[in-house]
C-alpha positions in Angstrom: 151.7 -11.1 -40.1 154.6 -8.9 -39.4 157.5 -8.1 -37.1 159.4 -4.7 -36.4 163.1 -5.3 -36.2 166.0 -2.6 -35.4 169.6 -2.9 -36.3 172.8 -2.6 -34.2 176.3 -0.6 -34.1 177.3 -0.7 -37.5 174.1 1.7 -39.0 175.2 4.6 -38.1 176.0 7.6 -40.3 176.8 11.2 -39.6 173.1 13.0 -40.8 171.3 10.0 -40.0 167.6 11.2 -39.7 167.8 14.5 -40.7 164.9 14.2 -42.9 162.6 13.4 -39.4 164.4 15.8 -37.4 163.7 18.8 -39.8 160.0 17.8 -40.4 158.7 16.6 -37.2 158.7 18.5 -33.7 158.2 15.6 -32.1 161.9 14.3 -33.0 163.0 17.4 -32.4 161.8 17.0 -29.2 163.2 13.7 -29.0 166.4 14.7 -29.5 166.4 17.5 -27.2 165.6 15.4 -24.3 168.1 12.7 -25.2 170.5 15.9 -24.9 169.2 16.3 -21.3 169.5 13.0 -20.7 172.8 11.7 -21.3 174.0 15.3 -20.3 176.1 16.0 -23.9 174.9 17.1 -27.5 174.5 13.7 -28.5 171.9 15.6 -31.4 175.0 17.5 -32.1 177.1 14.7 -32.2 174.8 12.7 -34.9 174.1 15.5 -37.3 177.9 17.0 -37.7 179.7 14.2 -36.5 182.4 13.7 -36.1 182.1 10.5 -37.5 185.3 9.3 -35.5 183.3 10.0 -32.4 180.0 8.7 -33.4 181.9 5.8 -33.9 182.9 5.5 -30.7 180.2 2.4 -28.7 179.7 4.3 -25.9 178.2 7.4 -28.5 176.9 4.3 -31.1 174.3 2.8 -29.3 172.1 5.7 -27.9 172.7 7.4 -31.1 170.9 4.7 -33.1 168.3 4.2 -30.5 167.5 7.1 -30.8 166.8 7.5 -34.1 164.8 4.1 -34.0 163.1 5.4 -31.6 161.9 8.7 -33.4 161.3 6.6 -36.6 158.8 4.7 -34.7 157.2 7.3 -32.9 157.2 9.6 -36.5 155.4 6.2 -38.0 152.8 5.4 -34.7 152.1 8.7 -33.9 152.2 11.4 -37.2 151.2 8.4 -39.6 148.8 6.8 -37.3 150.3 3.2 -38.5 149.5 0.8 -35.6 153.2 -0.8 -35.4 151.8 -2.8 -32.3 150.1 -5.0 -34.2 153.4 -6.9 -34.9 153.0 -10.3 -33.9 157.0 -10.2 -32.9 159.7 -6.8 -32.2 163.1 -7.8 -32.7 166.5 -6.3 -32.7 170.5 -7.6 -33.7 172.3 -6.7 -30.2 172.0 -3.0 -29.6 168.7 -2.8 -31.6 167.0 -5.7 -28.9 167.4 -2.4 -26.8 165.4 -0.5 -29.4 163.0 -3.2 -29.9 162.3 -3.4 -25.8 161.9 0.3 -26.1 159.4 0.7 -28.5 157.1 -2.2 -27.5 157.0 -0.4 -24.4 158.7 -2.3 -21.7 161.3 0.8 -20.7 161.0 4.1 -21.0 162.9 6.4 -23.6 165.0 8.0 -21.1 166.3 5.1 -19.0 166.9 3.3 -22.5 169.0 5.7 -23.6 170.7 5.8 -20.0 171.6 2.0 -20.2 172.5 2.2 -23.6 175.0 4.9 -22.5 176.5 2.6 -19.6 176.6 -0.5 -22.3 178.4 0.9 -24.8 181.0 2.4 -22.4 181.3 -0.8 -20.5 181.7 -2.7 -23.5 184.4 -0.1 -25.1 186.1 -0.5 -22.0 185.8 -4.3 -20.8 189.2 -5.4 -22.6 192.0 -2.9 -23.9 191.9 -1.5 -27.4 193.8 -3.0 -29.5 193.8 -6.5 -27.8 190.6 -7.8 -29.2 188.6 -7.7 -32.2 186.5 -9.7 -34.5 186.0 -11.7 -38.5 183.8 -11.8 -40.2 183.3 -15.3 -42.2 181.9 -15.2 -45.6 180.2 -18.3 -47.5 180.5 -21.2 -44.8 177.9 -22.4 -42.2 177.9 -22.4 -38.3 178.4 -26.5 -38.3 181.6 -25.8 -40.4 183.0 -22.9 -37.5 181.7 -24.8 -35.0 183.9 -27.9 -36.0 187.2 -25.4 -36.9 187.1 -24.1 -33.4 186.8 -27.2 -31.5 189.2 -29.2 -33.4 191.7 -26.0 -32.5 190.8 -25.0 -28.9 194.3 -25.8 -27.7 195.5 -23.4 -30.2 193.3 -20.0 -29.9 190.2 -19.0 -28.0 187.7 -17.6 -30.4 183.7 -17.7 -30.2 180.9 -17.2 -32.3 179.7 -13.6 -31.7 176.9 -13.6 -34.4 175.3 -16.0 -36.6 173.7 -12.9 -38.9 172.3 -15.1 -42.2 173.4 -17.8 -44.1 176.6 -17.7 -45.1 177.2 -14.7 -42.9 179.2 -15.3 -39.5 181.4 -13.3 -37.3 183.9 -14.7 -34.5 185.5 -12.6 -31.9 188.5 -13.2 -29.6 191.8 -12.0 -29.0 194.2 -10.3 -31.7 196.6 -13.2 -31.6 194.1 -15.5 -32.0 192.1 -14.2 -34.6 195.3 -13.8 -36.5 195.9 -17.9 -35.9 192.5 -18.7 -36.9 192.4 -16.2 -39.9 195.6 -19.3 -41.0 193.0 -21.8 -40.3 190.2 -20.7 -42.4 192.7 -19.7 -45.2 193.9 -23.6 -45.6 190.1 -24.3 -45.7 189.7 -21.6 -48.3 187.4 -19.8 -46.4 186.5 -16.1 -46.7 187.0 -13.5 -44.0 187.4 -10.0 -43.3 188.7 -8.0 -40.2 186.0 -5.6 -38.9 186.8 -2.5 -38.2 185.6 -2.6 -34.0 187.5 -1.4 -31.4 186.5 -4.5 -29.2 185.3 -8.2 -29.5 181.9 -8.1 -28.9 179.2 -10.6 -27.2 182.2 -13.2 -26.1 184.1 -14.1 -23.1 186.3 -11.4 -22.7 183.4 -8.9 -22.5 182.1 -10.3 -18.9 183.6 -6.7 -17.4 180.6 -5.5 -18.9 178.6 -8.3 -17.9 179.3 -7.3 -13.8 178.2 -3.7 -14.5 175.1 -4.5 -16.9 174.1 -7.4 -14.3 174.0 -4.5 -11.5 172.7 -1.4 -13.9 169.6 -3.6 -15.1 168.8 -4.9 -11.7 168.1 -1.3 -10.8 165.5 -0.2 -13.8 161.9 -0.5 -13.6 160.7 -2.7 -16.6 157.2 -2.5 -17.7 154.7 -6.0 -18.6 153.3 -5.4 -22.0 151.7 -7.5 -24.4 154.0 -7.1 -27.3 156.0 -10.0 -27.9 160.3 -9.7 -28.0 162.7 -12.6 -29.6 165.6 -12.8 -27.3 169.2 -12.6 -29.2 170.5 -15.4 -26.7 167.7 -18.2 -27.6 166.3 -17.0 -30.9 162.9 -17.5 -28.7 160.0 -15.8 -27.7 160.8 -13.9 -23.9 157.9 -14.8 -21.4 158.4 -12.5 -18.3 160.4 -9.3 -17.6 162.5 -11.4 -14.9 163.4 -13.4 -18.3 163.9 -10.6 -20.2 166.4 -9.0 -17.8 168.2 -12.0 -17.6 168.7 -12.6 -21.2 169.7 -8.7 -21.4 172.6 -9.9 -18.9 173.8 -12.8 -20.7 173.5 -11.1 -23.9 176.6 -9.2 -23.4 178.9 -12.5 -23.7 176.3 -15.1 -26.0 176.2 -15.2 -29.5 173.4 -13.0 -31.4 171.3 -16.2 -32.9 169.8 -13.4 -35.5 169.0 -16.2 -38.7 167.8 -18.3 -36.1 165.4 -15.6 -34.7 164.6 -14.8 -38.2 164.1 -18.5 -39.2 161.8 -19.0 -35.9 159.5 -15.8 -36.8 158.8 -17.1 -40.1 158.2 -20.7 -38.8 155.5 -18.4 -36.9 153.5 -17.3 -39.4 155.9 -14.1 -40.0 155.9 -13.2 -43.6 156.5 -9.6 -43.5 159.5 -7.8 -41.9 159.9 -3.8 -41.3 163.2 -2.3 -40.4 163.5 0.6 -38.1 166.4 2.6 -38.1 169.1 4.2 -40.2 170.6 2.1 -42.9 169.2 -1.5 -44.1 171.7 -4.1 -42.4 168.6 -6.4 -41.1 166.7 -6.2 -44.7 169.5 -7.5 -46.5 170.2 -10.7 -44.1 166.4 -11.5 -43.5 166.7 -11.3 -47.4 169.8 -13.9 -47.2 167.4 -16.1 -44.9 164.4 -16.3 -47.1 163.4 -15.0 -50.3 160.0 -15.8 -49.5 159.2 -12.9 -47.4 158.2 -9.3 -48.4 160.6 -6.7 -46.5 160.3 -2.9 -45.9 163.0 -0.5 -44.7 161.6 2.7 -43.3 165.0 5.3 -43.7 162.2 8.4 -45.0 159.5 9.8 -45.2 158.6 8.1 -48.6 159.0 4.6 -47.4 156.5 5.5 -44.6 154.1 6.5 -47.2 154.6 3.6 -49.4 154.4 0.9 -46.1 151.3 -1.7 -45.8 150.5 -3.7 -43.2 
């Protein structure tokens, strides 16, 4: 059995998807109603850049949508590859939107909408250059866990996402990243400083919580049978009131991606297919398990080459 997964902000590339976009009308057309859409040249924006600007959240995450999106369609619909017989979609933050999308429980053009709002409300919930996030190399969620309770008089960090084994990232304030970047160094533990302009899925995000909470509440979902894994419990979601409700909270909770991972493959998962430009998700699914076969679909090549 297999799952469709789509990665988050951190894929993108100026030219990503060119190859679909210059072979295919129906990204064309894609992309020319996205323009309508959000109102801008966001088609513009991803093929010439610039990059700083892509960059931007509020530009990010309907930019990658929509190129999961057209790789999806591009693979359903020129290839004729039934992509709905995946027993579970999936996607890290952002790409949960692209997952929802695609399994058909909102439609292209308010998906791209939201995403718009998100990204903006996220950029915007705490002032740039007051928050940011680590990433922690080679330890384990217990071992974080343990370091930020023991210090929770000292700095206010969280867990943002538990990505793969190994592979964790913390956001919070500046000042107290910077104490508990002293922390993990006297436990000799790796980290790096991501380059984001905000700390994501914590605390100090729940400006963006108010506005998604209200935003959601307005859009029409759709009930389908295609199955999503929530980010906030790792879990299969069982109604669209659920599913809107885990959207809300998703904002501020952690991203439990090896758990989600881990609980597909408990579920008879043994093949994973990533949607979307770069291959983020293939290499931690490949840092969860070894045991599973993994395709990454960046071309028209690896469309060619894909069994299921």
């Amino acid at each position: 059995m297999f799952s469709v997964i789509f990665p988050g902000q951190g894929s993108q590339i100026v030219g990503m998807g060119k190859e679909f976009y210059d072979k295919f009308d129906l990204v064309k057309n894609l992309f020319k109603e996205a323009d309508e859409t959000l109102g801008f040249s966001i088609s513009k924006l991803i093929s010439d850049g610039p990059k700083e600007k892509l960059d931007l959240t509020a530009n990010t995450q309907p930019a990658i949508f929509l190129i999961s999106y057209s790789i999806f369609n591009v693979i359903t619909k020129e290839f004729n590859i039934d992509l709905n017989k995946a027993k579970y979609f999936a996607g890290h933050s952002l790409g949960e939107y692209s997952a929802l999308s695609c399994a058909g429980y909102l439609n292209f053009s308010d998906t791209l909408k939201i995403l718009r709002i998100r990204g903006e409300a996220m950029q915007n919930s705490v002032p740039k250059g007051q928050g940011g996030m680590v990433a922690v190399l080679g330890s384990t969620v217990e071992i974080i866990e343990r370091i930020l309770k023991e210090n929770e008089k000292n700095f206010n960090v969280e867990i943002a996402n538990d990505n793969s084994e190994g592979q964790i990232v913390l956001s919070g304030k500046i000042e107290d990243l910077d104490r508990l970047i002293l922390v993990l160094k006297e436990n000799t533990i790796k980290n790096i400083k991501l380059p984001v302009s905000a700390p994501f899925h914590c605390g100090l995000m729940s400006k963006a919580t108010n506005i998604m909470s209200e935003e959601l509440n307005k859009l029409s979902f759709n009930q389908v049978q295609n199955k999503l894994i929530s980010n906030v419990t790792a879990n299969e979601i069982i109604s669209v009131e659920e599913l809107k409700n885990l959207l809300i909270k998703q904002i501020e909770n952690r991203v439990r991606w090896r758990e989600s991972v881990v609980n597909m493959i408990n579920n008879e998962v043994n093949h994973f297919i990533e949607i979307g430009p770069g291959k983020v998700l293939s290499g931690l699914v490949k840092r969860i398990s070894r045991e599973v076969k993994i395709d990454t679909i960046n071309n028209q090549e690896d469309i060619e080459s894909l069994k299921i």
